[in-house]
C-alpha positions in Angstrom: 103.0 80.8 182.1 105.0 77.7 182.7 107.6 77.0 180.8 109.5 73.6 180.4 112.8 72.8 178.9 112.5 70.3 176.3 116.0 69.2 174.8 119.5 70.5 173.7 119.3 71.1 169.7 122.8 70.9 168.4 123.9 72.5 165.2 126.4 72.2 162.9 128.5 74.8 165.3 126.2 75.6 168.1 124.2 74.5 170.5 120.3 75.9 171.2 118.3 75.5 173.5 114.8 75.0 172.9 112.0 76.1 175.5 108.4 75.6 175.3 105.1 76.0 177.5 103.2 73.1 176.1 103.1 69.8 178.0 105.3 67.4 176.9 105.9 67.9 173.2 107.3 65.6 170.9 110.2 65.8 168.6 107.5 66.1 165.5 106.4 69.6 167.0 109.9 70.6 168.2 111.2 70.0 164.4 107.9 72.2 162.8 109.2 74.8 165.3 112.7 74.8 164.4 111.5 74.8 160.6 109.2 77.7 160.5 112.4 79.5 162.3 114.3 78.6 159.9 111.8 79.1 156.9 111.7 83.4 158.6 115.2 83.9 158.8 115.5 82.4 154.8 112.9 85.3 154.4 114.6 87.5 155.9 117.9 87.1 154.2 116.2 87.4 150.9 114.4 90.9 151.5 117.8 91.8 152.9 119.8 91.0 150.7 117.8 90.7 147.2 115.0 93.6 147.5 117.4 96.3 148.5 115.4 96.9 151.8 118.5 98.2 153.8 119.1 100.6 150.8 116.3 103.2 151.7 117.6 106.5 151.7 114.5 108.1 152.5 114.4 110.4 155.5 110.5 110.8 156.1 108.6 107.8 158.0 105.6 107.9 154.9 108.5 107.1 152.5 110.5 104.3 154.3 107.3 102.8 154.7 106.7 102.8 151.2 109.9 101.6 150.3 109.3 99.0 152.9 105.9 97.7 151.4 107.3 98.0 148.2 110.6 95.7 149.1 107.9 93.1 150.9 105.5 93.2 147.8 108.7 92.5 145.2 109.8 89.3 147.1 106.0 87.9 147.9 106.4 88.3 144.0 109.4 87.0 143.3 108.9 84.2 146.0 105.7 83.2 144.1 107.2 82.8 140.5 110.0 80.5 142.0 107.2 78.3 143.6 105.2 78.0 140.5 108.2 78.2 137.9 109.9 75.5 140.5 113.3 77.6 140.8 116.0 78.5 143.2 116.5 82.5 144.3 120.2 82.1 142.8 118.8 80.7 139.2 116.0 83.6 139.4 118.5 86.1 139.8 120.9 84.7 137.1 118.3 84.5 134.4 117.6 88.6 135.1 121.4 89.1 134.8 121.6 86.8 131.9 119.1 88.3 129.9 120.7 92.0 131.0 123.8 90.7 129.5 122.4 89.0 126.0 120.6 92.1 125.6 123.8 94.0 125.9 125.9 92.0 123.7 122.8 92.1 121.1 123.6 96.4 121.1 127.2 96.3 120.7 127.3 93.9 118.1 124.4 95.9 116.6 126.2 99.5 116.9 130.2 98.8 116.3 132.1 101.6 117.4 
């Protein structure tokens, strides 16, 4: 397989490299590279970090890979409400805590001590 070095990408604090093994590609298919690397470590971040996938304490390999699937199959959900509902992760999230919250305040005010 040939590979051919294509051009520096700089960042905001680094500098990449980017390597491909198709003949002379433009900057058009560099970018839609760079994207859909960017687009998986998003993904990533959000089943990390918002679907508790780290959080497994299961010790058998059947169960981690249900918790697994299960972590995968909340996001695809959550990933396809904020598509159609045209909303950010953060105002997702908020408007679970929000409603947690009203809820709460509706009991205490409900049930004095």
């Amino acid at each position: 397989m040939l590979l051919s070095h294509f051009w520096n990408f700089i960042c905001l604090c680094e500098t990449r490299d980017i390597v491909t093994n198709k003949d002379n590609p433009t900057r058009q298919y560099v970018k839609s590279i760079m994207d859909a690397h960017w687009s998986v470590e998003v993904y990533h971040r959000e089943v990390k970090q918002n679907c508790g996938i780290e959080r497994c304490q299961a010790r058998t390999s059947r169960a981690q890979r249900n918790h697994i699937f299960l972590a995968i199959s909340a996001w695809f959900e959550q990933h396809k409400r904020r598509i159609s509902e045209k909303i950010t992760l953060y105002q997702q999230n908020w408007d679970v805590i929000k409603n947690a919250i009203t809820e709460h305040i509706r009991v205490l005010l409900a049930y004095p001590n």
